[in-house]
C-alpha positions in Angstrom: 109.5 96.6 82.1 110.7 99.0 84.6 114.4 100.2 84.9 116.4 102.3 86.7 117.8 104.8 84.2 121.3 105.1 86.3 121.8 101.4 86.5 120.4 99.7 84.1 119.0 97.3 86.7 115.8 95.7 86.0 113.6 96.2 88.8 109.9 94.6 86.9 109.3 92.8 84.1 106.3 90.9 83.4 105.0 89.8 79.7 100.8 90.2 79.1 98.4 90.2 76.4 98.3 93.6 76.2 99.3 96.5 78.1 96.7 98.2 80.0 96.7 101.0 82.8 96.2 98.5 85.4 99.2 96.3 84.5 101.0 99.7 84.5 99.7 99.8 87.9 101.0 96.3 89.0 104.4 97.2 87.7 104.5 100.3 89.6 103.0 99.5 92.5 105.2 96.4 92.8 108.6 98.3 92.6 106.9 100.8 95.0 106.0 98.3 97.1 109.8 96.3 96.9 112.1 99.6 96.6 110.3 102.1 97.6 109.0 105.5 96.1 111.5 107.0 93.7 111.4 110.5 92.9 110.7 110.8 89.0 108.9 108.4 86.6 110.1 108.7 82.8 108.4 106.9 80.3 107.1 107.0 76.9 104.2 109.4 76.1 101.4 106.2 75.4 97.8 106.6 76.6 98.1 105.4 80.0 101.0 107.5 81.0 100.2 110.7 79.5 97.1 112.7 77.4 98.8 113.9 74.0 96.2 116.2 72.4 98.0 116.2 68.8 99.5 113.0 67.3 103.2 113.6 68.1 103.1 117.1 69.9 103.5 118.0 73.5 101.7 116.1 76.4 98.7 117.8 78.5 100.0 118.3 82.2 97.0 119.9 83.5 94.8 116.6 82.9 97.0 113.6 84.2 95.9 109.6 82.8 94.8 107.3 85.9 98.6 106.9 86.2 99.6 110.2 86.2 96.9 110.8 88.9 98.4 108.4 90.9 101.5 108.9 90.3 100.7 112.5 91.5 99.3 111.3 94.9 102.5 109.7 95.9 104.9 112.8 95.0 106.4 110.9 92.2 107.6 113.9 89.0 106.3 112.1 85.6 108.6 113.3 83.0 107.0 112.5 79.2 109.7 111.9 76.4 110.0 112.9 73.2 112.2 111.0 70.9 113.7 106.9 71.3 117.1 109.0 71.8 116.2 110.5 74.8 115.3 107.8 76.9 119.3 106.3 75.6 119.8 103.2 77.9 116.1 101.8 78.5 115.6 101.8 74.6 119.2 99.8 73.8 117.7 97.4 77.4 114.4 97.1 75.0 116.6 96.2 72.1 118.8 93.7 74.2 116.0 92.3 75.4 113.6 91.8 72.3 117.4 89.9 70.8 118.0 87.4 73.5 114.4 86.7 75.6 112.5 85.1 72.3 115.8 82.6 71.9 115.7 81.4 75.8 112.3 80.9 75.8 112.5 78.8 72.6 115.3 77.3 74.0 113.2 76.0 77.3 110.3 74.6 75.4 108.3 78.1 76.8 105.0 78.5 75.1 102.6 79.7 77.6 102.8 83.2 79.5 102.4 82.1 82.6 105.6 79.8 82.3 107.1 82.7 80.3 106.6 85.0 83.4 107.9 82.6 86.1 110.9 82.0 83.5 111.5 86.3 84.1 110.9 86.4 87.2 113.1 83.4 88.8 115.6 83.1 86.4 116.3 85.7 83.4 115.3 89.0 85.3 118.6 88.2 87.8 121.0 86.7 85.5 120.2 89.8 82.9 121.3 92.2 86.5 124.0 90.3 87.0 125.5 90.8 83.2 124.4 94.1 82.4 123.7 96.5 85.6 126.5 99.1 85.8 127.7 100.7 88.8 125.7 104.3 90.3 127.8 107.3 90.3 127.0 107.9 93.8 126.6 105.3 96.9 123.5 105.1 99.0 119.9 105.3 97.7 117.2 108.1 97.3 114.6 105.6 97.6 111.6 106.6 100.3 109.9 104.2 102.5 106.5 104.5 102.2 104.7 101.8 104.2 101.9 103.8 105.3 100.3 104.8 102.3 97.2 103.4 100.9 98.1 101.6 97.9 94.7 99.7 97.8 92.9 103.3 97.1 95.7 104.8 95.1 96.2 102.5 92.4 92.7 102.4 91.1 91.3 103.5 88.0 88.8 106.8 89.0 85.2 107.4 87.8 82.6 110.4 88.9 79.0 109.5 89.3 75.7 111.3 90.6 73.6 109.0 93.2 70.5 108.4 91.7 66.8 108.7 93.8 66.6 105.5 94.7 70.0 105.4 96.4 72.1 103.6 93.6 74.7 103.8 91.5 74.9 103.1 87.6 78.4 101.9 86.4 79.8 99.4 83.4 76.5 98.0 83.2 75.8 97.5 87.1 73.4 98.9 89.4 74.8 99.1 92.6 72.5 99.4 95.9 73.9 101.8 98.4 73.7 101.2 102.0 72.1 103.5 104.5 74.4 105.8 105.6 74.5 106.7 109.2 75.8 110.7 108.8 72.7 111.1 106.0 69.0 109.9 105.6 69.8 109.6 101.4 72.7 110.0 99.0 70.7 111.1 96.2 72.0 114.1 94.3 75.5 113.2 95.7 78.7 112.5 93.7 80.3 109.9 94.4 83.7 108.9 93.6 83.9 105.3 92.0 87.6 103.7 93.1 87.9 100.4 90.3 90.1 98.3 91.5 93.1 95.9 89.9 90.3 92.9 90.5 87.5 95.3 88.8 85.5 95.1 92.3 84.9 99.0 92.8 84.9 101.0 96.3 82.2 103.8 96.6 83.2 107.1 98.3 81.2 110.2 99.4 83.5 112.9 100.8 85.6 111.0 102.4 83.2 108.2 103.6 83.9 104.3 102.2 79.6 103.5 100.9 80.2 100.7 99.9 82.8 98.0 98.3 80.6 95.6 95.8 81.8 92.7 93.5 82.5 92.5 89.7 78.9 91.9 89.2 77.3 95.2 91.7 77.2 92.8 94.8 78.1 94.1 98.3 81.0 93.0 99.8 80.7 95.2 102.9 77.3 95.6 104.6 76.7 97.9 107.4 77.3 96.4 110.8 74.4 95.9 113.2 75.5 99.4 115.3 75.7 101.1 112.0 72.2 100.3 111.2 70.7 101.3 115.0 72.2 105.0 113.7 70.6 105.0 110.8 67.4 103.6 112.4 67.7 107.0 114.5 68.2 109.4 112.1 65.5 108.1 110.0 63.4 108.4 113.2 63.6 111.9 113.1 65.9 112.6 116.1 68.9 114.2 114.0 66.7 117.3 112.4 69.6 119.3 111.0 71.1 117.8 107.8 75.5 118.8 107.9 75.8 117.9 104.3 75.1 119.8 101.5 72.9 118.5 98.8 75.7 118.1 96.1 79.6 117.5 97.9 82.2 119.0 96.2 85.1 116.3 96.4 88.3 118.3 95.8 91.2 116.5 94.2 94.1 116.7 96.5 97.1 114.8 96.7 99.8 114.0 99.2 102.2 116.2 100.3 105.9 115.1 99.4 109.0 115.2 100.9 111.7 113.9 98.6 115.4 114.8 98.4 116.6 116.4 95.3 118.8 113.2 94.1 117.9 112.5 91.2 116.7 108.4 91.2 114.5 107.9 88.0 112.6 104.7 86.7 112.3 104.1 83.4 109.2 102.7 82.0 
């Protein structure tokens, strides 16, 4: 569930098996996506949002969880707390919540979680806002638009492989062939940064250039086109002598630059 801590309004709320970083992802992404990008994220301190080196001590900013990475790339502050008190509202919303949601689902003949979520999502998730949001201190919104961004590449789990000699990549079991590329005769020796998707298909990337996107199971999804291959055909040839790319690339981490007011607008997860 994701709330905004000055409202009380429930902006997600989905029910699953277990909670895993990528349906912290959906949530996310799916406010981001409706609302817009808020400027701070405060939350628990479980394993997907932060890495807690001692049971019960203080989180480890310096290495960020697949959320916190991503979370990072949009500008978005992750603040970590410490105690049930702290986070006030969202844990007396939990409370509410954890009273009423069993009773109307028993009430509907509910048993299944996907009826369970279409029950949240077009019924209980509105009436629940229309009971117990409270009115913001302040008009207007600090909500950013943020249409351009890449959400497909951002909210992805992050892995760092070496490209073997024969031009593939080992990952969760799979061998995955890479393409000829057209700016380099081989990729072996390079790193390559693994982007696993919400689907598990997983998108290849070498300094900046897309390898390869491949299925579940290490199939291609996205072959060369015919004008690719005539530049690889060339450069294979012998025509391009001088390689531009070191052996190993260095991919440095960077992350987008922000620009958001100092209104304080905070989600609770």
């Amino acid at each position: 569930m994701i709330l905004d801590d000055a409202t009380s309004e429930i902006y997600y709320a989905q029910l699953a098996a277990e909670e895993t970083t990528f349906t912290v992802m959906a949530g996310l992404r799916a406010v981001i996506e409706w609302k817009g990008l808020f400027c701070a994220l405060y939350s628990d301190r479980g394993a997907h949002f932060w890495l807690t080196p001692k049971s019960g001590g203080k989180v480890d900013y310096e290495r960020p969880t697949q959320v916190g990475r991503a979370m990072r790339e949009l500008g978005v502050q992750m603040i970590p707390a410490y105690s049930p008190q702290a986070r006030g509202r969202s844990e007396r919303n939990f409370s509410t919540w954890q009273g009423r949601l069993p009773q109307e689902l028993r009430l509907r003949g509910i048993r299944t979680l996907e009826k369970a979520n279409q029950f949240l999502n077009q019924h209980y998730i509105a009436e629940f806002n229309r009971r117990f949001t409270v009115p913001a201190a302040e008009r207007g919104t600090a909500f950013i638009s943020c249409r351009h961004r890449n959400f497909e590449m951002i909210f992805t789990q992050r892995y760092e492989r070496t490209v073997d000699r024969d031009n593939t990549v080992s990952f969760r079991n799979l061998v995955m062939q890479l393409e000829r590329a057209e700016w380099r005769p081989t990729l072996a020796g390079c790193k390559v940064i693994i982007h696993e998707h919400m689907d598990t298909t997983p998108t290849l990337m070498i300094a900046g250039h897309r390898v390869g996107h491949y299925s579940a199971e290490g199939k291609l999804l996205t072959p060369l086109t015919k004008k690719q291959v005539k530049a690889v055909e060339k450069t294979l040839r012998g025509k391009v002598q001088k390689q531009t790319f070191p052996l190993n690339l260095q991919i440095p981490q960077t992350t987008w630059d922000s620009h958001f007011p100092t209104a304080s607008t905070t989600a609770d997860f």
